[in-house]
C-alpha positions as CSV (number, residue, x, y, z in Angstrom):
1,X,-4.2,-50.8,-69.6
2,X,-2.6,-47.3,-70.0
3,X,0.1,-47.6,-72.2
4,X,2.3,-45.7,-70.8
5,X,6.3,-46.7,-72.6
6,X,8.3,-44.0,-70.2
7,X,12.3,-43.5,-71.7
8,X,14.8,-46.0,-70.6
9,X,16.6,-46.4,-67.5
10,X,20.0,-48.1,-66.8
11,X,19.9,-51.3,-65.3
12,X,21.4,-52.6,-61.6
13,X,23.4,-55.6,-62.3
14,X,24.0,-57.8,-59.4
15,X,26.0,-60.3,-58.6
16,X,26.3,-63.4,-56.5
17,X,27.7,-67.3,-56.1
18,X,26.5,-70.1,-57.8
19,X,23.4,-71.1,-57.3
20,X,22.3,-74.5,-56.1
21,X,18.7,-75.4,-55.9
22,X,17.2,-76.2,-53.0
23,X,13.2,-77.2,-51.8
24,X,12.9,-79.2,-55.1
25,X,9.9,-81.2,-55.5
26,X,7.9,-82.7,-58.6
27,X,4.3,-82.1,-59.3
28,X,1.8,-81.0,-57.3
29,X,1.3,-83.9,-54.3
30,X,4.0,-83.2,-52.3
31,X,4.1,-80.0,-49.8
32,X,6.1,-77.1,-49.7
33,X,6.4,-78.1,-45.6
34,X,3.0,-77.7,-44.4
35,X,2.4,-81.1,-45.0
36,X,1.3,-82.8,-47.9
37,X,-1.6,-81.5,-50.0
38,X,-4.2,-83.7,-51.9
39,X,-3.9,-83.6,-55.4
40,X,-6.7,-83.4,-58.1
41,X,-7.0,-86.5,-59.8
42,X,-7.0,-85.4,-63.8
43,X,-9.0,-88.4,-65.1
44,X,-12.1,-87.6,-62.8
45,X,-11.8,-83.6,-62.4
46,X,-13.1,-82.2,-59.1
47,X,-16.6,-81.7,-60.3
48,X,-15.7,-78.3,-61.7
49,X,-13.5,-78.5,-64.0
50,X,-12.2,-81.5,-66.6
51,X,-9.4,-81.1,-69.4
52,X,-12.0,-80.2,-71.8
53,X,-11.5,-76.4,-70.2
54,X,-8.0,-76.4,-71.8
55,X,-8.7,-78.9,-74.8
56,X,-11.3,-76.5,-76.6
57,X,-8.4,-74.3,-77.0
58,X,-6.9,-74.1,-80.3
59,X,-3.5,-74.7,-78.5
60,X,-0.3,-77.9,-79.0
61,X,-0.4,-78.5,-75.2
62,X,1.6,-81.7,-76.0
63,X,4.1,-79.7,-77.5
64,X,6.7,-79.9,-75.4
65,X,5.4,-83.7,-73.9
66,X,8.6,-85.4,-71.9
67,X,10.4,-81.8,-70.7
68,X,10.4,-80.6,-67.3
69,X,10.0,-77.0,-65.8
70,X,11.5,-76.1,-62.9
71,X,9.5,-73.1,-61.2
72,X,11.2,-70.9,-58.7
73,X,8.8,-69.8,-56.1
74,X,8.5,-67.7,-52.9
75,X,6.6,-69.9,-49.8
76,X,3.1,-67.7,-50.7
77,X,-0.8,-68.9,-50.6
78,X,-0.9,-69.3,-54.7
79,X,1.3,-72.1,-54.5
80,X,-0.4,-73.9,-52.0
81,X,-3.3,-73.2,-54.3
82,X,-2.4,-74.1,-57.0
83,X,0.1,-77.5,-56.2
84,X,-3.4,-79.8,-56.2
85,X,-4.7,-78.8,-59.5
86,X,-1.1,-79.5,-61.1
87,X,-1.3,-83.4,-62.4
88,X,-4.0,-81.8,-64.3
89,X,-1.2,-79.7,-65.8
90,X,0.7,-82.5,-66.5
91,X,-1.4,-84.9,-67.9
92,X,-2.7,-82.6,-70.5
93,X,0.9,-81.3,-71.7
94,X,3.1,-84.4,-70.5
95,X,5.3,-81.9,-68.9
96,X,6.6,-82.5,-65.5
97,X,6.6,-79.5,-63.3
98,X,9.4,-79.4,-60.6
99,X,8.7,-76.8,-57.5
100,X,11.9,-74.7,-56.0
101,X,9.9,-73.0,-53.5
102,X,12.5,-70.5,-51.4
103,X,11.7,-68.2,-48.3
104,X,11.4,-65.0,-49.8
105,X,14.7,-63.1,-49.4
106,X,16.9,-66.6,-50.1
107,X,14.5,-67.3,-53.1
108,X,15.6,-63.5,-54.1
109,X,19.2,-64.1,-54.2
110,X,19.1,-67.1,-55.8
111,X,16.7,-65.9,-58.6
112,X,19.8,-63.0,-59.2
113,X,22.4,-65.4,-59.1
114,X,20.5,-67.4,-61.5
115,X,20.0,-64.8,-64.4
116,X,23.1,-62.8,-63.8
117,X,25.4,-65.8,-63.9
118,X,23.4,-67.2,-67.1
119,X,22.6,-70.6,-65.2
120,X,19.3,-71.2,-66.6
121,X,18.0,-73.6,-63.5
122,X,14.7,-71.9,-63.3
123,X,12.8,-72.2,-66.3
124,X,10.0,-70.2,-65.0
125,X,10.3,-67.9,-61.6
126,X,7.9,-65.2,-59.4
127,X,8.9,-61.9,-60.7
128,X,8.4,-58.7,-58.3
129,X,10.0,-55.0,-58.7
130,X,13.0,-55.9,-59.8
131,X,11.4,-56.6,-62.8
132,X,12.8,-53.5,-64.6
133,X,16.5,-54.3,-63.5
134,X,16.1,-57.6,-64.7
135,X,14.8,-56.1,-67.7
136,X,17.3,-53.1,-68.4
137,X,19.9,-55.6,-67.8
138,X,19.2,-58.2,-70.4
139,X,18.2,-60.9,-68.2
140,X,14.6,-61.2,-68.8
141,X,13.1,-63.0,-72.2
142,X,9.7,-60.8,-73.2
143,X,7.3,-62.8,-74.2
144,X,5.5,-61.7,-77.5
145,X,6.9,-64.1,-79.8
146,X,4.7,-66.7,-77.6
147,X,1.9,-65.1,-77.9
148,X,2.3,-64.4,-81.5
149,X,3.1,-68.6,-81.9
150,X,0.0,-70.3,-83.5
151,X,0.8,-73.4,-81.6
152,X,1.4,-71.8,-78.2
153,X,-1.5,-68.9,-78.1
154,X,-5.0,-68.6,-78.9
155,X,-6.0,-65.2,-78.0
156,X,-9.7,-65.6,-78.1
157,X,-9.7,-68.7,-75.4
158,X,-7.0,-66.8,-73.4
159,X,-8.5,-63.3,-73.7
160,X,-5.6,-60.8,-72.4
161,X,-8.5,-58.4,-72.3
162,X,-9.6,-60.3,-69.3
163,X,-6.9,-59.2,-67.0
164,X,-7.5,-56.2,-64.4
165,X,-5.9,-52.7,-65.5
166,X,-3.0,-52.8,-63.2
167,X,-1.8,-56.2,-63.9
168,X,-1.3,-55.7,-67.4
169,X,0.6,-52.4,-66.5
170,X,2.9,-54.5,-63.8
171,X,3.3,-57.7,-66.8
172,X,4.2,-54.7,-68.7
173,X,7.6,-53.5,-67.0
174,X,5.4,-51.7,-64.6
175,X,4.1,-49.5,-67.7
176,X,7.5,-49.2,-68.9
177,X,7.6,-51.4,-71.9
178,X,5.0,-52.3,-74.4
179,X,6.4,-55.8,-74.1
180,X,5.4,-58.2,-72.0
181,X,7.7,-58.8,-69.2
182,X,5.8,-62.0,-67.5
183,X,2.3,-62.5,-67.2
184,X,0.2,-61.9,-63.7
185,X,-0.7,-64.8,-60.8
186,X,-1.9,-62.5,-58.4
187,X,-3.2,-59.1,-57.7
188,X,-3.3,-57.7,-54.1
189,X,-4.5,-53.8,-53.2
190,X,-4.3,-51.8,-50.0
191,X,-7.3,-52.0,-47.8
192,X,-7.7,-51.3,-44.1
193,X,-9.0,-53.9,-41.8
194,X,-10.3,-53.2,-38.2
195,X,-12.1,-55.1,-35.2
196,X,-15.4,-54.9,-36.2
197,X,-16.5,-55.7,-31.9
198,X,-14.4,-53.2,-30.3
199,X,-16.4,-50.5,-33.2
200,X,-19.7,-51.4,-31.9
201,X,-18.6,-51.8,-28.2
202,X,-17.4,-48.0,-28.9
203,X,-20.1,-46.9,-31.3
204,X,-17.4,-46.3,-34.3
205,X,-18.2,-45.3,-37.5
206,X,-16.3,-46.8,-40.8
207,X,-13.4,-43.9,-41.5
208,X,-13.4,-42.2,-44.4
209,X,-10.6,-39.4,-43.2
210,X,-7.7,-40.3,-41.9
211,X,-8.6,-37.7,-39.0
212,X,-11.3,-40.0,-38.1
213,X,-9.1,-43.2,-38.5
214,X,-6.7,-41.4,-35.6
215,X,-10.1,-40.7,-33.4
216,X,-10.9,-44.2,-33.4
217,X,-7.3,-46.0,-32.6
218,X,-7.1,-43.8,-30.4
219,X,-10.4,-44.6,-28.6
220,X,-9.8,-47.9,-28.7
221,X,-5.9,-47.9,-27.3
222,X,-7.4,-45.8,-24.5
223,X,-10.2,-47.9,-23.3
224,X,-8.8,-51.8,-24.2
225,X,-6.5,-53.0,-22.0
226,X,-3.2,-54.9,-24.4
227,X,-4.9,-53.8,-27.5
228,X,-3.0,-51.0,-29.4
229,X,-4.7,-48.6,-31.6
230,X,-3.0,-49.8,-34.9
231,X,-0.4,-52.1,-36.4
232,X,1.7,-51.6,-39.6
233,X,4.6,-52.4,-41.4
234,X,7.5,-51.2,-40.0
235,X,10.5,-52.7,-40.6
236,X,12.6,-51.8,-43.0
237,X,13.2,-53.3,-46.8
238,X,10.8,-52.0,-50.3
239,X,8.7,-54.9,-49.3
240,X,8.0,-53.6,-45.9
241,X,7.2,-50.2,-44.5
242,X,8.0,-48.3,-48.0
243,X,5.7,-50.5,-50.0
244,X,2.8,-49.2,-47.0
245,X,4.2,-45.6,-46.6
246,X,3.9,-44.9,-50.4
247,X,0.4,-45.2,-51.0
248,X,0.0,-42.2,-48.3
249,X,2.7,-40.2,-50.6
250,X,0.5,-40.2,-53.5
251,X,-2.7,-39.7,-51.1
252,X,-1.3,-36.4,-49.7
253,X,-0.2,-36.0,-53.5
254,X,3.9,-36.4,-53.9
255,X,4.9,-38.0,-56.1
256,X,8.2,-41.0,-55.8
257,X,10.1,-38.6,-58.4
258,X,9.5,-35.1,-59.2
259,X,11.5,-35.4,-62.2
260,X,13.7,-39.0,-63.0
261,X,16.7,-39.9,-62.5
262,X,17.5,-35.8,-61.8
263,X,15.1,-35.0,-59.0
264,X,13.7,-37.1,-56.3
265,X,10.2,-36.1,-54.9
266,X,10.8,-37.8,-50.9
267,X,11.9,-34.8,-49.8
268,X,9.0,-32.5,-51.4
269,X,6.8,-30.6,-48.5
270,X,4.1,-33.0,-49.2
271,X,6.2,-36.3,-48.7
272,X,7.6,-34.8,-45.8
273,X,3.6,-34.3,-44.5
274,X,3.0,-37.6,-45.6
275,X,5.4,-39.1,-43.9
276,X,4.8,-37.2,-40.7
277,X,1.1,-38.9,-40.8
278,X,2.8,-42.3,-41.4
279,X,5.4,-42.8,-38.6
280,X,3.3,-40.5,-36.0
281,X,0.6,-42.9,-36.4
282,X,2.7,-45.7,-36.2
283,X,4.7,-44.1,-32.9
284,X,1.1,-42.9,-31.3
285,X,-1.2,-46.1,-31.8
286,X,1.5,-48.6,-32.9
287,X,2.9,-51.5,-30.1
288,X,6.6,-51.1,-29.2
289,X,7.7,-53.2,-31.7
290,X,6.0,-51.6,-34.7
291,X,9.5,-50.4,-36.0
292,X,10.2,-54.0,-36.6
293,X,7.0,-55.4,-37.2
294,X,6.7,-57.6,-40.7
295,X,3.5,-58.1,-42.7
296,X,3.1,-61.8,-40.9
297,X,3.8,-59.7,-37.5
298,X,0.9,-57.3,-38.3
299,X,-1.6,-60.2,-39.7
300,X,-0.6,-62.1,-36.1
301,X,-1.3,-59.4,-34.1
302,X,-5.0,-58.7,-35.7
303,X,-5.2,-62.9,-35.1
304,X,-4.7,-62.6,-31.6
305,X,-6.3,-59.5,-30.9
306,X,-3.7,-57.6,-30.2
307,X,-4.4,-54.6,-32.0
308,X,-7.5,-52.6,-33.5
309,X,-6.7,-51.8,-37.3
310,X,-4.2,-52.5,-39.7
311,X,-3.9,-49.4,-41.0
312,X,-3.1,-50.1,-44.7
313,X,-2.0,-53.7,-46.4
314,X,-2.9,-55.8,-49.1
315,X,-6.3,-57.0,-49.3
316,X,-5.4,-61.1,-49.6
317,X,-4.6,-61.4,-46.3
318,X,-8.3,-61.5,-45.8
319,X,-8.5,-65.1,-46.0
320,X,-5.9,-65.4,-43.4
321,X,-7.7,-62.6,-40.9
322,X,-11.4,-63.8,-41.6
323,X,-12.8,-66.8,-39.9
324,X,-15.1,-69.3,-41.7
325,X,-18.0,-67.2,-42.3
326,X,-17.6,-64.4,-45.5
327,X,-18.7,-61.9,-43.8
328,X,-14.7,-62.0,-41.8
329,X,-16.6,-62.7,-37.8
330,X,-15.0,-60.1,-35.6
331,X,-12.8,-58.9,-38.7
332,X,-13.7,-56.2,-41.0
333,X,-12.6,-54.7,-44.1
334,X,-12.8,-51.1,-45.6
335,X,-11.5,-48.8,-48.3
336,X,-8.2,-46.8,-47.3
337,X,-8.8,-43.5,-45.3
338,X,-7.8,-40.4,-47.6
339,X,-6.3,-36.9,-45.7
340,X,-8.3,-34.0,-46.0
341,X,-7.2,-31.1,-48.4
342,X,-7.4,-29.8,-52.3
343,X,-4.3,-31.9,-53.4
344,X,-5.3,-35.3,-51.5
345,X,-6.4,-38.5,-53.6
346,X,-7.8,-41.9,-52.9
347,X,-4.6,-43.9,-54.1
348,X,-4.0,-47.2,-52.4
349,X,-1.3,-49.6,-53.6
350,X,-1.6,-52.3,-55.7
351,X,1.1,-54.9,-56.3
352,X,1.3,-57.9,-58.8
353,X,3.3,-61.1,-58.6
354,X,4.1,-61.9,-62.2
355,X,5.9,-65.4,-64.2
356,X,8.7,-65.0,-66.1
357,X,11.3,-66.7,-67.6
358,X,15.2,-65.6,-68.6
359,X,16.7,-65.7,-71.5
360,X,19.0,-68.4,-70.2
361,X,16.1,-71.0,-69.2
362,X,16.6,-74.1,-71.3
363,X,12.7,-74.2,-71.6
364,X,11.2,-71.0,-71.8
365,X,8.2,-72.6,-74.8
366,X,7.1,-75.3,-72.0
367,X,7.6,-72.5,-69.3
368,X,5.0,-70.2,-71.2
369,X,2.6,-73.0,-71.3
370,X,2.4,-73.4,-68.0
371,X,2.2,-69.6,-67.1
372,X,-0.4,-69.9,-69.9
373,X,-2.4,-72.7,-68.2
374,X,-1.5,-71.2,-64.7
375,X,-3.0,-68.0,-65.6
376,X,-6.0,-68.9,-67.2
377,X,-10.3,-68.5,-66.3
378,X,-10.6,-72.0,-65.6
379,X,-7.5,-72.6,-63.5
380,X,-7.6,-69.1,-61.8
381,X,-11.2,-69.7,-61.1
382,X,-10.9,-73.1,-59.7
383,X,-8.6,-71.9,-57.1
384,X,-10.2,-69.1,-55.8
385,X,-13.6,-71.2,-55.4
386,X,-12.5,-74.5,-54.8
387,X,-9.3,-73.4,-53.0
388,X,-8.5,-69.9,-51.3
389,X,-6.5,-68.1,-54.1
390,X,-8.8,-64.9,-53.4
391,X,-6.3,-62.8,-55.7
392,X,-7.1,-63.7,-58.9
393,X,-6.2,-61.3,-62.2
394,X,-8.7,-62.1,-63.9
395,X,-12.0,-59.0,-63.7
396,X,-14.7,-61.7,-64.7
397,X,-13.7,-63.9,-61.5
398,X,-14.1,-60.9,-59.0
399,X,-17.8,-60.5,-60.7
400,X,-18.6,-64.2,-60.2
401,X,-21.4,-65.0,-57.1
402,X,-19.6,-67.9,-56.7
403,X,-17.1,-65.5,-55.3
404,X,-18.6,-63.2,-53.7
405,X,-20.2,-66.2,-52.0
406,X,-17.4,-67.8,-50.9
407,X,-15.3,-64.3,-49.8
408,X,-18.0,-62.0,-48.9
409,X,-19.8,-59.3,-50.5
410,X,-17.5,-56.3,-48.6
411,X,-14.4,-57.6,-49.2
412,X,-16.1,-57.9,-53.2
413,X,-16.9,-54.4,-53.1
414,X,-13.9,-52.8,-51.1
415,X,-11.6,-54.6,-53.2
416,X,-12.7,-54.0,-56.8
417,X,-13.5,-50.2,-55.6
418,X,-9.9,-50.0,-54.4
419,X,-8.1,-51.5,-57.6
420,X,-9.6,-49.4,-60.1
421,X,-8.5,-46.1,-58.2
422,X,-4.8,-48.5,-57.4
423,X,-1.5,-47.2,-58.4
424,X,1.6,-49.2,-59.0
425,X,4.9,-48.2,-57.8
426,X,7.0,-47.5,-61.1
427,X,9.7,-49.7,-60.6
428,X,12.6,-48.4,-62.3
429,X,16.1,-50.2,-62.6
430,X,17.4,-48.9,-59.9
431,X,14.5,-49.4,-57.4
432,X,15.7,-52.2,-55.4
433,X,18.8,-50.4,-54.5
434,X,17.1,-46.5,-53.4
435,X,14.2,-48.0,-52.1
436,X,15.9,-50.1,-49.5
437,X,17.7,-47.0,-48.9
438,X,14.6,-45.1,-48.6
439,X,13.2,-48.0,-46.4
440,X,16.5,-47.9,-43.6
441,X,15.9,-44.3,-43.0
442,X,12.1,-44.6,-42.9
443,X,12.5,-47.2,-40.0
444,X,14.6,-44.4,-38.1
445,X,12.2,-42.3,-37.9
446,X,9.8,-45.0,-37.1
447,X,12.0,-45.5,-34.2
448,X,12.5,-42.6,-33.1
449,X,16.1,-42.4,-34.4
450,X,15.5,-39.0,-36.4
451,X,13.1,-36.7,-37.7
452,X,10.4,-37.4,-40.4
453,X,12.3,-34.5,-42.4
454,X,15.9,-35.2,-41.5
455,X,15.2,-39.0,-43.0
456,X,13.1,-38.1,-46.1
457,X,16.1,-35.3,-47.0
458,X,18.8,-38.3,-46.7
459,X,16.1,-40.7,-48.5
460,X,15.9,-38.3,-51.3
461,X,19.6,-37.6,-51.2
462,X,20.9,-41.1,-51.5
463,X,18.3,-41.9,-54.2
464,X,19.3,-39.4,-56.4
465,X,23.4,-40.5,-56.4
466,X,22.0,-43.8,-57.1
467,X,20.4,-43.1,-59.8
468,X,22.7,-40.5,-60.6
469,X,25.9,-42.6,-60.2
470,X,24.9,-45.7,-62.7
């Protein structure tokens, strides 16, 4: 990891009414409404892994025996790959783990409510970019004084070391603290994914440029009847079209802030070139709808072949866009195009889902051991082989043949190759509030509502008293 402890920033305090949980269930055999999912049995193992993985580790997993966690948790593929594996958990800690999984914008408000008002319900909860907020505002509890606990931590069976480059920045404030914020479940990167039949019914070459991504949507939109030339996120929010349009920022070679909090760099020549490639790509080779279009939109269209690329999104939706076979059927996947010129970079986006616990959860010691356990080779591993977790944190998991086995030997290579040129977004306090700014006047240029440089002055503008005014 770069250490890289930038100065510190103000924080965003929300606010909201109290919170009630809702979704609760217990352990890991009942669903998150999907239907119910088989759980592992922990006397037997699954024939790949047995509590001897965790019980060779000079670690008091009964601690905390006869407490509960209660886990706050957005509806996402690591929980349904994880849920089987968790009487395992259990058994070997006598904790009982109790799931609150949320949609993801009601899981976000009641996460706020939940550290702001000091309510303590979740004990342990996903943690995304407003992780500096939380941070700046008190809310989160940093957890180094676990890691420096005898009974909770052995660093040679854990190995931290382990951990791919940018998830130890993102479980590290997003490189703004040399504490440690939460600790990393899963790991997604920008890749592009295109119809791999429509390239060779066309005789289309892998793009490199973003010229030649252009050529061939547009060849395809031309000559397929209902099959548009590209799809991407464009509605707005941080988590939608700003957390695709960014990447292509730093690839033309802006920068999110020419100088912070004083000077904001969206409304820099480059951003403003950038953002001209973004939405007239999306406006030229996008469907009607692309101004509204969410990430499940995009992977739906590409399922119903509906459209010819996705133009840039995280790599784990592979498993969803693939069929059976590894190497993805009709599906491929490549590398992020890069614009031509002196300044341009190969820079795709990488983004982390984290753990972490507040300093009002009433059991942040049996929280940390199960972010330990949750986070660790031989659980990670066991769901991205024997499950479909193919996001795991961990470097020696990518390099396994097991996995490249099981997920394919491109979607290996394009994804390791893309995460060690990644960038993280540095998610400062006051992120969740510009940035949805930022993503409102992005979708209306998307839609045709303004100009490219009429909504990256107003993005910069409004950024700038935000940060300014707090």
């Amino acid at each position: 990891m770069t250490n890289r402890t930038r100065r510190d920033f103000l924080a965003y305090a929300g606010t909201g009414v109290a919170l009630t949980l809702s979704g609760c269930t217990r352990g890991g055999s009942a669903s998150s409404g999907n239907g119910e999912t088989k759980p592992v049995d922990p006397s037997k193992g699954d024939g790949n892994i047995d509590l001897s993985a965790y019980t060779d580790a000079n670690i008091d997993w009964k601690k905390h025996a006869g407490k509960k966690v209660n886990v706050g948790a957005v509806q996402h593929a690591w929980i349904d790959s994880i849920r089987p594996l968790v009487p395992m958990f259990e058994k070997l800690t006598g904790i009982d783990v109790v799931w609150n999984i949320l949609p993801e914008q009601q899981f976000r408000t009641k996460r706020l409510t939940d550290v702001s008002t000091g309510a303590g319900k979740f004990d342990v909860f996903f943690m995304d970019q407003v992780v500096n907020q939380f941070r700046q505002a008190g809310w989160l509890q940093y957890l180094d004084p676990y890691f420096q606990d005898d009974d909770l931590y052995d660093p040679d069976w854990y190995n931290r070391d382990d951990l791919i480059g940018v998830c130890q920045e993102a479980v590290h404030g997003a490189g703004r603290t040399k504490k440690w914020t939460g600790m990393p479940i899963t790991v997604e990167v920008h890749t592009m994914f295109y119809r791999k039949d429509l390239y060779e019914k066309h005789d289309l070459s892998i793009p490199k440029t973003t010229d030649q991504f252009l050529h061939n949507a547009k060849v395809i939109q031309e000559n397929e009847s209902g099959v548009s030339g590209l799809v991407n996120r464009g509605q707005k929010g941080y988590g939608m079209n700003v957390y695709t349009m960014d990447a292509w920022l730093r690839e033309y070679g802006g920068k999110l802030w020419k100088s912070y909090p004083e000077k904001s760099g969206l409304d820099t020549d480059v951003a403003k070139k950038a953002g001209k490639y973004y939405v007239e790509a999306l406006q030229n080779y996008g469907p009607p709808s692309i101004g509204t279009m969410t990430w499940s939109e995009v992977v739906a269209a590409m399922q119903q072949g509906t459209a010819a690329h996705v133009m840039n999104d995280a790599n784990l939706f592979w498993g969803t866009l693939a069929d059976a076979s590894p190497d993805g059927g009709d599906i491929g996947v490549a590398k992020m195009v890069t614009p031509k010129g002196s300044e341009s970079k190969f820079a795709p986006g990488a983004f982390t889902w984290q753990l972490s616990t507040s300093k009002a959860a009433k059991h942040s010691e049996a929280a940390f051991l199960f972010m330990l356990w949750a986070t660790s080779k031989p659980t990670q591993r066991w769901m991205a082989i024997q499950r479909s977790a193919s996001f795991p944190t961990r470097k020696s998991i990518w390099s396994q043949k097991a996995y490249e086995k099981k997920y394919g030997k491109e979607f290996s290579k394009v994804s390791l190759e893309s995460l060690k040129s990644a960038e993280t977004e540095p998610y400062d306090a006051m992120y969740p509030v510009w940035a949805q700014k930022y993503s409102i006047q992005l979708q209306k240029a998307i839609t045709g509502g303004k100009s490219v440089d009429s909504a990256m002055e107003k993005a910069a503008q409004q950024a700038e008293l935000t940060v300014g005014g707090n």
